[in-house]
ZATORZA-201739 format. One record per residue (C-alpha): residue in three letters; z, y negated, x negated; residue number from 1. Coordinates in nm, 4 decimals. Layout:
<nodes>
[node ALA,[Z,Y,X],NUM]
...
</nodes>
This chain:
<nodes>
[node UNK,[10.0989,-4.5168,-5.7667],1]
[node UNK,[10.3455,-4.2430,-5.8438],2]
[node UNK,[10.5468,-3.9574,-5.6582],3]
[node UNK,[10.7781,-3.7657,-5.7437],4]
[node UNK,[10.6871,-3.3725,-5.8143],5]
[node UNK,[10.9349,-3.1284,-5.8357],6]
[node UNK,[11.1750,-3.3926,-6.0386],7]
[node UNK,[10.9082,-3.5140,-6.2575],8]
[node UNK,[10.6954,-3.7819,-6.2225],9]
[node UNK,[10.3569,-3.7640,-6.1190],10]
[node UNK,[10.1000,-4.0266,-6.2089],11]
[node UNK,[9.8285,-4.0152,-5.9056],12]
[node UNK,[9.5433,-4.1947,-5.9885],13]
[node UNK,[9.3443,-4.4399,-5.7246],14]
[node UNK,[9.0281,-4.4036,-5.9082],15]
[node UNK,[8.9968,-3.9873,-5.9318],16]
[node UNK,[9.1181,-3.6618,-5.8186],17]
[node UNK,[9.4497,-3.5265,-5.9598],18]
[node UNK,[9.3465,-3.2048,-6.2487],19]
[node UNK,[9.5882,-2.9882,-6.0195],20]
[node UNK,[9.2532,-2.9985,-5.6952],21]
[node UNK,[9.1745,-2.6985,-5.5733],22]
[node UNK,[8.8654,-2.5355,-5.3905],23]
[node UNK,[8.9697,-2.3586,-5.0856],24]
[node UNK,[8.8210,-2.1365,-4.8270],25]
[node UNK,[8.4390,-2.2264,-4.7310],26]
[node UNK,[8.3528,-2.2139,-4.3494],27]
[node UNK,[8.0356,-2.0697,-4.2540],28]
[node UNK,[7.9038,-2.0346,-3.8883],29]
[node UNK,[7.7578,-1.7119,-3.8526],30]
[node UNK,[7.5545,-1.5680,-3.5981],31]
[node UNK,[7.6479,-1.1914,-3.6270],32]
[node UNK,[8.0468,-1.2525,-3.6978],33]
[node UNK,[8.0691,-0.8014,-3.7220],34]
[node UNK,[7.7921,-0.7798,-3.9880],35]
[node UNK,[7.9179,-1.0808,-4.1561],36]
[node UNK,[8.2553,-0.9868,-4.1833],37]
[node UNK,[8.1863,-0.6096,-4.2528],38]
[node UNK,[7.9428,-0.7029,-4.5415],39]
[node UNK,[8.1844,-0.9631,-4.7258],40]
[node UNK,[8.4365,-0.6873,-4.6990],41]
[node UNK,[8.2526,-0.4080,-4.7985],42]
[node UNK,[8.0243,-0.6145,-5.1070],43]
[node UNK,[8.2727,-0.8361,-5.2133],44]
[node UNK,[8.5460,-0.6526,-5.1225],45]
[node UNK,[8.7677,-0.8918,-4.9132],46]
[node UNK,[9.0082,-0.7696,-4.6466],47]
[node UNK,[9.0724,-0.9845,-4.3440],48]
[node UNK,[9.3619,-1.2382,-4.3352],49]
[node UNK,[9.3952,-1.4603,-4.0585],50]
[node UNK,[9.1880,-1.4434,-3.6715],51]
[node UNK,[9.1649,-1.7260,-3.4589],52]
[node UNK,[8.9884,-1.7690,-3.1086],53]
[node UNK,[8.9024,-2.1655,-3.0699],54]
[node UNK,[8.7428,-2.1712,-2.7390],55]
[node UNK,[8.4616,-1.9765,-2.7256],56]
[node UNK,[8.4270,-1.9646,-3.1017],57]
[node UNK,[8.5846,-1.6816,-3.2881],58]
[node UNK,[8.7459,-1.8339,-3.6457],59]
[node UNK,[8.8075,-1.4625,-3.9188],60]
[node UNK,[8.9776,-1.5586,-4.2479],61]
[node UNK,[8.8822,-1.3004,-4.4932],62]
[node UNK,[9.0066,-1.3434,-4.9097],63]
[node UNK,[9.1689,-1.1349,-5.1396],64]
[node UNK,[9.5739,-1.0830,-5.0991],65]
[node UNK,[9.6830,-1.4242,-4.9243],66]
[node UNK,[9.4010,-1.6067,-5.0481],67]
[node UNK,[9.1843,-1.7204,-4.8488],68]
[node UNK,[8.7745,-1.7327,-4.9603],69]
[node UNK,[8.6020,-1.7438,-4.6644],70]
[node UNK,[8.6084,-1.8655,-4.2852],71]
[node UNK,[8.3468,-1.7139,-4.0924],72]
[node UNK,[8.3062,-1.8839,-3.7632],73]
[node UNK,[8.0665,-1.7186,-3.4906],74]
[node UNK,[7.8661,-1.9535,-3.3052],75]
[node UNK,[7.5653,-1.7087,-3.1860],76]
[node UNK,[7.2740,-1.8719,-3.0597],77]
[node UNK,[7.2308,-2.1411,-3.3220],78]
[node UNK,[6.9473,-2.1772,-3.5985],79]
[node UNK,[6.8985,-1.9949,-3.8545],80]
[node UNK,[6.9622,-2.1010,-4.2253],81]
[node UNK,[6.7036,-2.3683,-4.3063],82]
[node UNK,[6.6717,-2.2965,-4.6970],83]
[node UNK,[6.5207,-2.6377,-4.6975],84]
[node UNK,[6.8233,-2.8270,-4.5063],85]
[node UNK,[7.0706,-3.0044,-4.6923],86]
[node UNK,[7.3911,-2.7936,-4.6992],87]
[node UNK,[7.5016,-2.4849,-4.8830],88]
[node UNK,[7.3229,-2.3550,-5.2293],89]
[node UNK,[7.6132,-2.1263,-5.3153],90]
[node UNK,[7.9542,-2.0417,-5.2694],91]
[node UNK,[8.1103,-1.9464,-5.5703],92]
[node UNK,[8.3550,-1.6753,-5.6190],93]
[node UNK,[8.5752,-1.6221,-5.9121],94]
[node UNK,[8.7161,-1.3576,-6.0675],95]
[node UNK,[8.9826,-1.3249,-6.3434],96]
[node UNK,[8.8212,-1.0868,-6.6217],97]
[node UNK,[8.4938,-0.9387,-6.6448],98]
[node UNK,[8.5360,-0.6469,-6.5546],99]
[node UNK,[8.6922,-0.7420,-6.2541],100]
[node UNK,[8.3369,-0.9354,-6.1766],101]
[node UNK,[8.1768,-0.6171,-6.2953],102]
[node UNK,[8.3162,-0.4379,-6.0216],103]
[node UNK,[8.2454,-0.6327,-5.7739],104]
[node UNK,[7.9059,-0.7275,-5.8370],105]
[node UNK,[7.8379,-0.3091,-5.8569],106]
[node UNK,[7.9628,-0.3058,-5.5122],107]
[node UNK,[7.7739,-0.6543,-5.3833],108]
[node UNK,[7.4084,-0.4826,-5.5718],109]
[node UNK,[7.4849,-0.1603,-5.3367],110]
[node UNK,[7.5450,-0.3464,-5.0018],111]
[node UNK,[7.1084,-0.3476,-4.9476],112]
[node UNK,[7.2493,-0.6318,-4.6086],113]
[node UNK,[7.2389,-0.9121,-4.9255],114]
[node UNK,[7.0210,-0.9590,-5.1392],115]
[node UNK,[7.0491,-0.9466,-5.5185],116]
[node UNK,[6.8298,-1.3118,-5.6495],117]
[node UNK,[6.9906,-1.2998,-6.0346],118]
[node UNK,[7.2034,-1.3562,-6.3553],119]
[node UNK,[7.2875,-1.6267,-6.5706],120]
[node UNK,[7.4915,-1.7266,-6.8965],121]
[node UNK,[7.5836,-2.0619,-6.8353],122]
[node UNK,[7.7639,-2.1040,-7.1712],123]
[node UNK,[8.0459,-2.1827,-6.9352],124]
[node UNK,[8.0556,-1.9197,-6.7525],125]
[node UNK,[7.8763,-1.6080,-6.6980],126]
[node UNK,[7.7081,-1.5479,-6.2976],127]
[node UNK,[7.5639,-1.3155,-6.0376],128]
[node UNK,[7.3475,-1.4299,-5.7571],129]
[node UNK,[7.3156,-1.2435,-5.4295],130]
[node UNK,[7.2375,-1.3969,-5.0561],131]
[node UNK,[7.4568,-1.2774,-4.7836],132]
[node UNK,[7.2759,-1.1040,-4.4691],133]
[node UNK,[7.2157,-1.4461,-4.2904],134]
[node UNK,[7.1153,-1.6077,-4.6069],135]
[node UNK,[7.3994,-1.8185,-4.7264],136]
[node UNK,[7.4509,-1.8044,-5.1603],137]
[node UNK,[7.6826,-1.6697,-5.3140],138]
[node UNK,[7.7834,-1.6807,-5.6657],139]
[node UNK,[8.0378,-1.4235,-5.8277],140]
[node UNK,[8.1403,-1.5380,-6.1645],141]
[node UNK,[8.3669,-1.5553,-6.4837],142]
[node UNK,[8.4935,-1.8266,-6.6797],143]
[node UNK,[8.4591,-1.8224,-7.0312],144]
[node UNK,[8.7630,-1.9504,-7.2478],145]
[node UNK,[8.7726,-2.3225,-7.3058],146]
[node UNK,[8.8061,-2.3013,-7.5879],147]
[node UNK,[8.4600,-2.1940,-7.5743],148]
[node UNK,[8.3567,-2.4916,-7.4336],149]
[node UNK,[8.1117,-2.6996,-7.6176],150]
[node UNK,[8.0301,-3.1184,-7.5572],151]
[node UNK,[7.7858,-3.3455,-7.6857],152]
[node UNK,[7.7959,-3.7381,-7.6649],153]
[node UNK,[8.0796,-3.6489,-7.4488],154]
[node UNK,[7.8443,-3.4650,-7.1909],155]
[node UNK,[7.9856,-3.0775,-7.1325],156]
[node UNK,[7.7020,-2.8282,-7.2304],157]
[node UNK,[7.5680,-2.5632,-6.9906],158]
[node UNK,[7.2710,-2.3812,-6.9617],159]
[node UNK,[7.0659,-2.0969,-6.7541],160]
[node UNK,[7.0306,-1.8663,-7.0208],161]
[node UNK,[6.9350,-1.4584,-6.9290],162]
[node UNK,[7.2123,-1.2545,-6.8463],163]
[node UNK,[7.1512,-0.8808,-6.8405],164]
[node UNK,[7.2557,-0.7035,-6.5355],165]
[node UNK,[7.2585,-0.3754,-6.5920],166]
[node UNK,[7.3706,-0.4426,-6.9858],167]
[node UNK,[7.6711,-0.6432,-6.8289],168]
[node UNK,[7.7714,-0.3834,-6.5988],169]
[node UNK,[7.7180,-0.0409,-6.8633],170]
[node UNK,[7.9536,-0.3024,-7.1234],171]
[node UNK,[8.2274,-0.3899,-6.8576],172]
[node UNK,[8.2460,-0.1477,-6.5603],173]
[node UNK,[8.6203,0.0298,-6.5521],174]
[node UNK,[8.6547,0.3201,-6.3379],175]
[node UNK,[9.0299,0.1681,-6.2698],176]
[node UNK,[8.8947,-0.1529,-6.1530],177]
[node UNK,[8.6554,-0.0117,-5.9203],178]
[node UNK,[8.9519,0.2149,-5.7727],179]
[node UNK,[9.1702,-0.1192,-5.7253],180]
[node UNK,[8.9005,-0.3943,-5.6965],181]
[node UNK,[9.0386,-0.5170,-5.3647],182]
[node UNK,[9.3474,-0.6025,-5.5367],183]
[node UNK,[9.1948,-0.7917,-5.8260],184]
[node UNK,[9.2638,-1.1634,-5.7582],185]
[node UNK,[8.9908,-1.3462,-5.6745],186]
[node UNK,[8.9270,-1.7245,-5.5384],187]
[node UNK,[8.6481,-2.0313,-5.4703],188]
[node UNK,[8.5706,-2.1513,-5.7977],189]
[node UNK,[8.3315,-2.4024,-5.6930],190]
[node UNK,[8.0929,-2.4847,-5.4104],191]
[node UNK,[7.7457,-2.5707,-5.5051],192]
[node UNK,[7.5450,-2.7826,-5.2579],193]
[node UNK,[7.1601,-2.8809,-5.1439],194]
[node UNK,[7.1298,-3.2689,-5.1259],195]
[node UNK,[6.8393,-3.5190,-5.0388],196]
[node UNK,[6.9289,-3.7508,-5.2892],197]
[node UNK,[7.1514,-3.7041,-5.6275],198]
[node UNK,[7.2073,-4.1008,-5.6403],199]
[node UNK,[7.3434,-4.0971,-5.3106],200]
[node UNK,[7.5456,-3.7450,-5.3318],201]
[node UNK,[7.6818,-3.9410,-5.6469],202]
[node UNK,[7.8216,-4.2062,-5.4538],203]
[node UNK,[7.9741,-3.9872,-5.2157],204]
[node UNK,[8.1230,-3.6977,-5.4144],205]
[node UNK,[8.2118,-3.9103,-5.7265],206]
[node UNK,[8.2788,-4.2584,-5.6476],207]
[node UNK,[8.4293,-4.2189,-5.2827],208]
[node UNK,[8.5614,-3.8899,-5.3191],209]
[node UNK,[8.7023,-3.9014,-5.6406],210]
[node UNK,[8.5564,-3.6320,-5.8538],211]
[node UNK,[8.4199,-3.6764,-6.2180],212]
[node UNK,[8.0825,-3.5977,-6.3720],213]
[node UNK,[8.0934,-3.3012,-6.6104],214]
[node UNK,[7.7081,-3.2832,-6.6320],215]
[node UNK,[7.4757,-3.5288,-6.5012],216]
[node UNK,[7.1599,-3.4456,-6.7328],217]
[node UNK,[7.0645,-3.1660,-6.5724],218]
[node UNK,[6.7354,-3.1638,-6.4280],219]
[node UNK,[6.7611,-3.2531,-6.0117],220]
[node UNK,[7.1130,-3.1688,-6.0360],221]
[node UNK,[7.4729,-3.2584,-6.0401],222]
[node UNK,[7.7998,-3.1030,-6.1497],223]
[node UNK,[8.1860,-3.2538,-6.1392],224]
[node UNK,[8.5016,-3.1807,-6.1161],225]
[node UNK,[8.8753,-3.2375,-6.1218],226]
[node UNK,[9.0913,-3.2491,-6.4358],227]
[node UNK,[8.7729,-3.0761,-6.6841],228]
[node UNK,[8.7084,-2.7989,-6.5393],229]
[node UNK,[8.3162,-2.7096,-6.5867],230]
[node UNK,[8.2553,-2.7845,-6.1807],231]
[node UNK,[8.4172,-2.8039,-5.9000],232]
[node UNK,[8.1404,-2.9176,-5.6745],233]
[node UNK,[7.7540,-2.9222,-5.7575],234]
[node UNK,[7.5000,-3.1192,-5.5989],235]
[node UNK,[7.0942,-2.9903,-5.6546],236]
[node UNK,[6.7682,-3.1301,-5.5071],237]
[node UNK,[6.5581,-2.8290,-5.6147],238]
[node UNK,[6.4735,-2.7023,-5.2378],239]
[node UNK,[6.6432,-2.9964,-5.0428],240]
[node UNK,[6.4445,-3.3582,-5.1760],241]
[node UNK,[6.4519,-3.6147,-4.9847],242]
[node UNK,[6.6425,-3.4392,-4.7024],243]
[node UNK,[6.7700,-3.5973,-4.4193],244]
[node UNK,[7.0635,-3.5458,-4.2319],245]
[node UNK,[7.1501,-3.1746,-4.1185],246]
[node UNK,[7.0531,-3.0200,-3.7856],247]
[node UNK,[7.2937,-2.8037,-3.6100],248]
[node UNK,[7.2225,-2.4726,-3.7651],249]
[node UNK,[7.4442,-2.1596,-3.8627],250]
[node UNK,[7.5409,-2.1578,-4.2412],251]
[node UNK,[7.7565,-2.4033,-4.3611],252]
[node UNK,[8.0762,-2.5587,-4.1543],253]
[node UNK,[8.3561,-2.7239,-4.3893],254]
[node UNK,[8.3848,-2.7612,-4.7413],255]
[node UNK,[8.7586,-2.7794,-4.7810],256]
[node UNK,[8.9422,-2.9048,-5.0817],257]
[node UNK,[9.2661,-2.8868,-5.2032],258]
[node UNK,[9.5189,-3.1359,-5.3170],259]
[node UNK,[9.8193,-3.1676,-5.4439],260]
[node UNK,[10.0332,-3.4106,-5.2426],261]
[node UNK,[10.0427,-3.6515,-4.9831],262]
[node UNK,[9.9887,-3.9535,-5.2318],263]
[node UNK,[9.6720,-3.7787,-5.3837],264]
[node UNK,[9.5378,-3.8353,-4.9877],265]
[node UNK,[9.6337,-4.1657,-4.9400],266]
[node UNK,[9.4717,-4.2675,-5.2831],267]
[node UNK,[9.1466,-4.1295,-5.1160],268]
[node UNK,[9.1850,-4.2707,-4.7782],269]
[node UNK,[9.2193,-4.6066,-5.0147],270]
[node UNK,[8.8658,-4.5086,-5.2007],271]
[node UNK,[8.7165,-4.4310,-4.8558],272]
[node UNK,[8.7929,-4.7483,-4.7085],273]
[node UNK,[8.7023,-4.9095,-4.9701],274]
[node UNK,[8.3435,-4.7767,-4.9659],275]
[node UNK,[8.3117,-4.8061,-4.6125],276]
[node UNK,[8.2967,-4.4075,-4.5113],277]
[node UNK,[8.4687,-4.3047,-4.1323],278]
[node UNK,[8.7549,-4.0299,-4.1591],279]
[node UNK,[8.9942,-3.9025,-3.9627],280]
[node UNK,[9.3620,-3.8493,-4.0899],281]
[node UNK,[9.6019,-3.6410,-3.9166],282]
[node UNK,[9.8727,-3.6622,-4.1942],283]
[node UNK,[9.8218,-3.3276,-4.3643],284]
[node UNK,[9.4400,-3.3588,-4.4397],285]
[node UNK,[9.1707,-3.6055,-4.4383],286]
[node UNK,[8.8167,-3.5080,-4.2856],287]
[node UNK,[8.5020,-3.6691,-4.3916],288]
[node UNK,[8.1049,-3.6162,-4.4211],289]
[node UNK,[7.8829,-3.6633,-4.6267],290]
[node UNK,[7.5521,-3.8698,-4.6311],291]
[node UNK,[7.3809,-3.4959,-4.4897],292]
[node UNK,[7.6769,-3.4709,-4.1886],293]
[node UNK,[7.8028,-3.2037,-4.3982],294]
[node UNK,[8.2161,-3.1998,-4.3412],295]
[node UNK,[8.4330,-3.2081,-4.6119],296]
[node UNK,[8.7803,-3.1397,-4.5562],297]
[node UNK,[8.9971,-3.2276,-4.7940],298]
[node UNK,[9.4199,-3.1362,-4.7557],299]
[node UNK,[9.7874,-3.0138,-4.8700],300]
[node UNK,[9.8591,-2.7120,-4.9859],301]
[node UNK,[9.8511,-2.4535,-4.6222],302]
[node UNK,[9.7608,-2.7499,-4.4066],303]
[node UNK,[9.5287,-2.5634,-4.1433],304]
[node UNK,[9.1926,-2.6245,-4.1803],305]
[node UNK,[9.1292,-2.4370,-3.8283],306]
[node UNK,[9.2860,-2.7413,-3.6829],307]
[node UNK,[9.0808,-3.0115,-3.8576],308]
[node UNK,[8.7695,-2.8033,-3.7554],309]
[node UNK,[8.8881,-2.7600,-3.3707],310]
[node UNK,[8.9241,-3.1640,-3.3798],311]
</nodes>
């Protein structure tokens, strides 16, 4: 299959997801939709973009300029964030330079509604951990150069390694970026999620959906992406084996994915036919879930993701 983009040819594969995917805005029901939205504001300095009422749920867009980076969606009144459940590990947010990461991971340590749970050189990348007030992760991160990168036997190398907090910070804080943080660009780098089975998430994420492995020797974990980049999507059994499909619970709504062109979604309507998943289509985005129930939207550049989740 081919389209044409922007006068050139475009080669869209059948088989995996075109290098030009995208991570978009995560949806999270929230209990508290005031705290939630003044924390992510205040800690990771987002500004609200876009608010929606969808019957008696409230929908607030929140991101940095006119990206968006996360939906919060209040549904009071449901469970709280089973740690446990399949669903969300982390949402991860990235950030251009390091010391535009330095800046705001000063202001996410001194918002005491989150917690701060640690640091990591992952060779890749370097990573702060925090949990937001109703305990959803987050990751705030930096890429390292790729030329950096480093593969054996074909397998892309990463690692937890210890990363220094307060070492990172004294080497990269700029009293310019903190004045201007809320302007630094920032966007979802990856999404990282609990599964009950990394066979099965395979499957589903990589086979059906169309990404490819980047690491699959980690221990109880999974990591792939479109077009080499280190992840787009991670799949982990450390607090979730063997779990079965998700109750209703606050915490994670829609997983929604990027892609370039119509012919990139009809390529993956063709994979999920093939492996017998349900979806629905409505011509601008393609809405599926995974073994765990959790929904995975995945659509053209703008198409409105407060639609597919209204459906």
């Amino acid at each position: 299959m081919s389209s044409s983009d922007s006068g050139a040819e475009r080669t869209v594969s059948d088989r995996v997801l075109d290098p030009a995917t995208e991570m978009d805005a995560v949806s999270l029901r929230v209990g508290d939709l005031e705290t939630m939205s003044s924390y992510y504001a205040n800690a990771l300095a987002l500004e609200p973009i876009e608010e929606r009422a969808r019957g008696a749920e409230v929908h607030r867009v929140l991101g940095r300029g006119l990206t968006p980076m996360v939906r919060l969606i209040s549904t009071p009144g449901l469970p709280p964030v089973d740690p446990r459940q399949a669903g969300l590990f982390h949402t991860a947010f990235l950030f251009d330079d390091a010391p535009a990461l330095a800046a705001v991971v000063l202001r996410a340590a001194q918002d005491h509604r989150g917690s701060f749970t640690g640091s990591s050189d992952h060779l890749v990348s370097e990573a702060f951990y925090f949990t937001d007030p109703e305990g959803n992760g987050i990751e705030l991160y930096v890429d390292r150069d790729r030329s950096d990168w480093r593969y054996e036997n074909g397998e892309l190398q990463m690692s937890t390694l210890y990363l220094d907090p307060n070492a990172y910070l004294r080497q990269h804080l700029d009293e310019n970026k903190l004045a201007t943080v809320a302007q630094a660009a920032g966007r979802v780098g990856h999404v990282h999620l609990q599964v009950g089975d990394i066979r099965t998430a395979q499957a589903f994420y990589i086979d059906a959906l169309g990404f490819e492995t980047t690491v699959g020797s980690y221990p109880g974990a999974l990591f792939a992406s479109a077009g080499g980049y280190h992840h787009h999507i991670a799949m982990n059994t450390w607090n979730s084996g063997g779990a079965g499909p998700r109750a209703a619970g606050l915490g994670l709504g829609d997983v929604a994915i990027t892609l370039p062109g119509r012919e990139d979604l009809d390529a993956l309507v063709s994979r999920l036919r093939h492996h017998g998943l349900p979806f629905s289509d409505d011509g601008r985005s393609v809405r599926v879930f995974d073994p765990w129930g959790t929904q995975v939207t995945l659509g053209l550049p703008g198409a409105d993701v407060d639609e597919v989740l209204s459906r």
